[in-house]
C-alpha positions as a LaTeX table, in Angstrom:
\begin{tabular}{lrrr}
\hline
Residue & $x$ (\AA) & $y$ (\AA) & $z$ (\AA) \\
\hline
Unk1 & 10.03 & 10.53 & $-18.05$ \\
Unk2 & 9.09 & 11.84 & $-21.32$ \\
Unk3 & 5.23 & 12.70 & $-21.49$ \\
Unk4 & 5.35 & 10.61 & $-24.93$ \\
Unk5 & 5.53 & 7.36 & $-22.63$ \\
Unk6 & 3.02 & 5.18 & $-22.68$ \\
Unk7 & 1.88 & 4.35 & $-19.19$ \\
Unk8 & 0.01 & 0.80 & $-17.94$ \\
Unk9 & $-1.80$ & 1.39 & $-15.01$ \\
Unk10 & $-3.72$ & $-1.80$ & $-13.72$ \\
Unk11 & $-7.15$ & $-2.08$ & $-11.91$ \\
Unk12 & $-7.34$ & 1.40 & $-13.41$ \\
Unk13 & $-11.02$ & 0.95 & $-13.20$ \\
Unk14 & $-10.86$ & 1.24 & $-9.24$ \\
Unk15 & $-11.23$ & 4.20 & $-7.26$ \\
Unk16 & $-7.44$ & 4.94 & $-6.90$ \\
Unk17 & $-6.66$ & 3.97 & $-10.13$ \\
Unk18 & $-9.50$ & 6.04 & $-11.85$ \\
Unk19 & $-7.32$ & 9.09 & $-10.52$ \\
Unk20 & $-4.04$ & 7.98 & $-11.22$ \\
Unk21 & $-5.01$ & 7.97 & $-14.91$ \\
Unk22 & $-6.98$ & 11.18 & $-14.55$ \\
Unk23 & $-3.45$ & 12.67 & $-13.68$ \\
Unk24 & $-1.41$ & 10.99 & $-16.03$ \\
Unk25 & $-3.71$ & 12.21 & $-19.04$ \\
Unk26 & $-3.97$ & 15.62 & $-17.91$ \\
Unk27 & 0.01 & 15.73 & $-17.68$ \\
Unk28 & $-0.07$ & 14.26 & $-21.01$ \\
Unk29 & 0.81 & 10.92 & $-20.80$ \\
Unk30 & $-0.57$ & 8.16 & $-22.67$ \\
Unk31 & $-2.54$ & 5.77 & $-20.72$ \\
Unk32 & $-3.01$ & 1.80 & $-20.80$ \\
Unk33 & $-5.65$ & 1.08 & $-18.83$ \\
Unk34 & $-5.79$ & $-3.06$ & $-17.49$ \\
Unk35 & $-9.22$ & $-4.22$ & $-16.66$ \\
Unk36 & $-10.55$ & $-7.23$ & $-16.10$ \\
Unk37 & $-13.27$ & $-7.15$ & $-18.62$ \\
Unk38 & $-13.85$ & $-4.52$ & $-21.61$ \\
Unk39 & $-17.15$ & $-3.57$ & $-20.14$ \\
Unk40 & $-15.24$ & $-2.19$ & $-17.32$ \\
Unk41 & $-13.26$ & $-0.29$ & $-18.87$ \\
Unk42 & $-16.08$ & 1.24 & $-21.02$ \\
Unk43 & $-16.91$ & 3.44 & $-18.08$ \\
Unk44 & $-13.24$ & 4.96 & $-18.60$ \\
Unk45 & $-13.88$ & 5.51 & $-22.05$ \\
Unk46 & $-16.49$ & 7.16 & $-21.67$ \\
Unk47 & $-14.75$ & 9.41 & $-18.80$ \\
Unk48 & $-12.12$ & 10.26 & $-20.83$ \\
Unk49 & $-13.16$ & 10.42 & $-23.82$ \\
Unk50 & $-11.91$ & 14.48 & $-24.35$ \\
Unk51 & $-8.14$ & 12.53 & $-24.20$ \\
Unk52 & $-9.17$ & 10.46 & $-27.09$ \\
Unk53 & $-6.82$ & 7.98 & $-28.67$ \\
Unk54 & $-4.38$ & 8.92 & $-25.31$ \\
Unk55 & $-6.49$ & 6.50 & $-23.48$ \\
Unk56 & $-5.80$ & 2.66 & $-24.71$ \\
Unk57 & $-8.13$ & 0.27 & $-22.20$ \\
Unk58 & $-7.36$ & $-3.76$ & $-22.05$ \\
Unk59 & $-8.86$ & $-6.69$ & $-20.90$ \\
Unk60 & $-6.19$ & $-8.89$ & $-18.87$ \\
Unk61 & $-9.02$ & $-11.16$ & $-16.89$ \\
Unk62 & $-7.28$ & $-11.69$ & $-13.47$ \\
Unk63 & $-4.81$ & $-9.24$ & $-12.57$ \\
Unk64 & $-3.58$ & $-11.61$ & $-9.22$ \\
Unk65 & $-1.97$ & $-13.00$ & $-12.18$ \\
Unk66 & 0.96 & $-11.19$ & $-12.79$ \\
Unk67 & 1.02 & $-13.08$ & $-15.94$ \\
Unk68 & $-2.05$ & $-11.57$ & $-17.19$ \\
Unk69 & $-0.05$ & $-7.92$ & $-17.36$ \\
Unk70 & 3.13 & $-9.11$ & $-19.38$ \\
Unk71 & 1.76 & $-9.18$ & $-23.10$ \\
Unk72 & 1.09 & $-5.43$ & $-22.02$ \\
Unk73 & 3.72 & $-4.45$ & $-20.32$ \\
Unk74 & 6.58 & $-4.99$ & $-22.68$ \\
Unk75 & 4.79 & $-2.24$ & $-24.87$ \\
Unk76 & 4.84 & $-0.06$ & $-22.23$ \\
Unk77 & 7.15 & 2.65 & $-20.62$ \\
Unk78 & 6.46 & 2.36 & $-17.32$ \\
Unk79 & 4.29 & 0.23 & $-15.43$ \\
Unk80 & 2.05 & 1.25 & $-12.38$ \\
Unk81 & 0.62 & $-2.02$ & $-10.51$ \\
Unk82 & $-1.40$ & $-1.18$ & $-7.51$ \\
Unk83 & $-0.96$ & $-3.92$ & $-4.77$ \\
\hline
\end{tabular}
């Protein structure tokens, strides 16, 4: 995969996912960060804010809702859903 993709990870806000975009930044990827709400994902921000505009975060509300992820998805490369 090119390191131009654009990468959605969802719940990256967790513990696990928090490190799965840590990775994926520092290898150069761009990140799409799902959250629930944009306050979460303020923490991430905030983080990662040396990887500036690398780091995209959205709100999706309920990610049991697979739903939720597919306005996001389709403008994305690859897609990393933790179950």
């Amino acid at each position: 995969m090119d390191s131009s993709s654009v990468i959605l990870v969802s719940g990256a806000n967790g513990f696990l996912g928090t490190w799965i975009v840590r990775q994926l930044l520092e290898e150069g990827y761009s990140v799409r960060a799902a959250v629930r709400t944009m306050e979460r994902g303020a923490y991430l921000k905030e983080l990662f804010k040396s990887h500036g505009e690398r780091l995209e975060i959205v709100a999706v509300g309920d990610l049991t809702e697979v739903s939720s992820l597919c306005p996001f998805s389709s403008a994305s490369t690859f897609v990393l859903r933790k179950i």
